[in-house]
N, C-alpha and C positions, 0 to 999 in steps of 0.2 A: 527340848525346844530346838528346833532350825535357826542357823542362823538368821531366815530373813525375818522373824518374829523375834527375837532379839533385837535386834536393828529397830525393828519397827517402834518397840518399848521405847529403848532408849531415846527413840527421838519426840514421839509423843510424851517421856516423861519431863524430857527436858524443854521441851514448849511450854508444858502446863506448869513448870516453875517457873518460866517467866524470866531464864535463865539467858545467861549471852551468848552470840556465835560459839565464844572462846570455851564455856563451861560444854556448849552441847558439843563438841568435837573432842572436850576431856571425855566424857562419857562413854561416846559413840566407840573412841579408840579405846577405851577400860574393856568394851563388852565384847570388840573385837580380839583385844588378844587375849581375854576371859575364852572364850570359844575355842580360839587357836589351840590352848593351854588342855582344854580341856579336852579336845581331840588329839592331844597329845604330841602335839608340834611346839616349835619354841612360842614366843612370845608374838616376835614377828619374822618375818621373813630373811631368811639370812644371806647376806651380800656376798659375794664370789670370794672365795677363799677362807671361809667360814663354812661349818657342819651342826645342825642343830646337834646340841646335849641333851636327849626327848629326859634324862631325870632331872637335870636342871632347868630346865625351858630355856637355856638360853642360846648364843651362838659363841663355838668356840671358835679360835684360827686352829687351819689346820695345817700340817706340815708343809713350809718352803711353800707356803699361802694358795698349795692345792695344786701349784704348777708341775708338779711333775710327771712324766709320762710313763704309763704301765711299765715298762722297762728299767724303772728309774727309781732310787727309794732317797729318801729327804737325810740328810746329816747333818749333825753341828759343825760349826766353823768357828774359828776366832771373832768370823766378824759379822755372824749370825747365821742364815740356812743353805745348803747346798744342795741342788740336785745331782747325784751320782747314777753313772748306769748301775745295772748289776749286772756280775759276770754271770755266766749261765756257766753251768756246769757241764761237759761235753757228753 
């Protein structure tokens, strides 16, 4: 099924029960990230410094929260993450 036949279900199911804003918006989002999941993306959409885990569905953080630049690799710190260059080997 395409998502917009999904969508359509969900909304037509949740009319004919007679159901509230609040229940037809649980549903609509259940069917959306049902789909997502099943196309094998996270759940939902993941926010900047986050990498979908496509076996988990979900979003992880990624290192030094994604800021660092190709030249650059993420380390621990005492007081949490660091971007470092890396030396290049001559």
């Amino acid at each position: 099924m395409t998502f917009r036949s999904l969508t359509l279900i969900a909304l037509l199911a949740s009319g004919c029960a007679g159901v509230g804003e609040a229940a037809s918006g649980i549903v609509l989002g259940s069917v959306v990230a049902g789909v997502r999941r099943a196309n094998g993306e996270c759940y939902t959409p993941c926010n900047p410094g986050f990498a979908c885990d496509k076996a988990k569905g979900t979003c992880e953080p990624l290192p030094c929260g994604g800021k660092c630049n190709f030249d650059q690799k993420c380390e621990p710190t005492p007081t949490g993450e660091q971007c470092v260059n890396v030396k290049s080997t001559p």
